[in-house]
N, C-alpha and C positions, 0 to 999 in steps of 0.2 A: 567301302569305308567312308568316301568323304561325301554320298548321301543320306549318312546315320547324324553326322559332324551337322550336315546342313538341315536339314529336321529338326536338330535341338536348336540350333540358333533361330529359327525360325519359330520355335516354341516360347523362349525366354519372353519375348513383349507380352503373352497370355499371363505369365506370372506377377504381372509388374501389377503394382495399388498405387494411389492417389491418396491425401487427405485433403479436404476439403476445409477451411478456415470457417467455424460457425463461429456467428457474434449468441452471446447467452443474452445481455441486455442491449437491445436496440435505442436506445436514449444515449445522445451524447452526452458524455462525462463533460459535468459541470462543476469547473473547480472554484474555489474563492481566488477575487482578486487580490491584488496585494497580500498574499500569505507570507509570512515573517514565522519563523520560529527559532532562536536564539539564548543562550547560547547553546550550543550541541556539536560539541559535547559537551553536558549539564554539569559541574563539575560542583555547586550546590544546590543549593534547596528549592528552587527555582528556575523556572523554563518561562519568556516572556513568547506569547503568540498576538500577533497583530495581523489583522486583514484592512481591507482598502474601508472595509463598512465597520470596523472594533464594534460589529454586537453582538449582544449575549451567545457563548459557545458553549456547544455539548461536546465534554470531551471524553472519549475512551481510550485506555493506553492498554495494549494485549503484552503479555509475556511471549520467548521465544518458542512457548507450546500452544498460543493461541488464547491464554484463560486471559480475562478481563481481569486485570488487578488494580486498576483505577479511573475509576468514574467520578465526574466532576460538572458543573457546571458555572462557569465564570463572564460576570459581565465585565472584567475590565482585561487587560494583558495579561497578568501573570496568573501565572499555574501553580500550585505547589507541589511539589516533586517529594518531599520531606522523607514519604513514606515509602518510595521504592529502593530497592536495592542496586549497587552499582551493577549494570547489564546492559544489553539492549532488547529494545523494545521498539511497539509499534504505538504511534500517534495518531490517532482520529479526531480530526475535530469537523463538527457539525456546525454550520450558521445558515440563519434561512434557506435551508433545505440542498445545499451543497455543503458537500464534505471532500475533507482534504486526508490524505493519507500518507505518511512520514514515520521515518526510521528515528529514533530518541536514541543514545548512547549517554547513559547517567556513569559517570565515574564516582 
């Protein structure tokens, strides 16, 4: 009986897995400096975004199912929000080729 016992214990480490951590993009995440985005939670019409550089932003905002429900591009701080609905949402914004990525709560 306790050579059956010790066979299995002796089998267990055979069954054990590993995962191995894969990077998908090897490029360090390049964020903007000075990123500002205020206030939020948005409570109107307006969301003001500022970086260390204020130029021209490409901005995309996804719904909580991923669909893009507003696209914009603005050369000075403010955003206009007007047209989404009280939720949350995701924030992208693009300037010279780094992008920032943030959570929006419009009440």
């Amino acid at each position: 009986m306790k050579k059956i016992y010790f066979v299995l214990l002796m089998a267990i480490p055979l069954f054990t897995f590993s995962q191995d951590l894969v990077s998908v993009n090897s490029e360090p995440e390049q964020e903007l400096k000075g990123f500002k985005m205020y206030p939020n939670p948005a409570y109107g019409n307006e969301v003001y975004i500022t970086t260390e550089s204020n130029g021209t932003k490409q901005i995309k905002i996804f719904d909580v199912f991923g669909e893009v429900v507003l696209t914009d591009r603005i050369s000075t701080n403010t955003l206009d929000i007007s047209r989404l609905v009280p939720g949350v949402y995701v924030l992208q914004v693009t300037e010279q080729k780094k992008t920032m990525t943030r959570k929006l709560v419009v009440k």
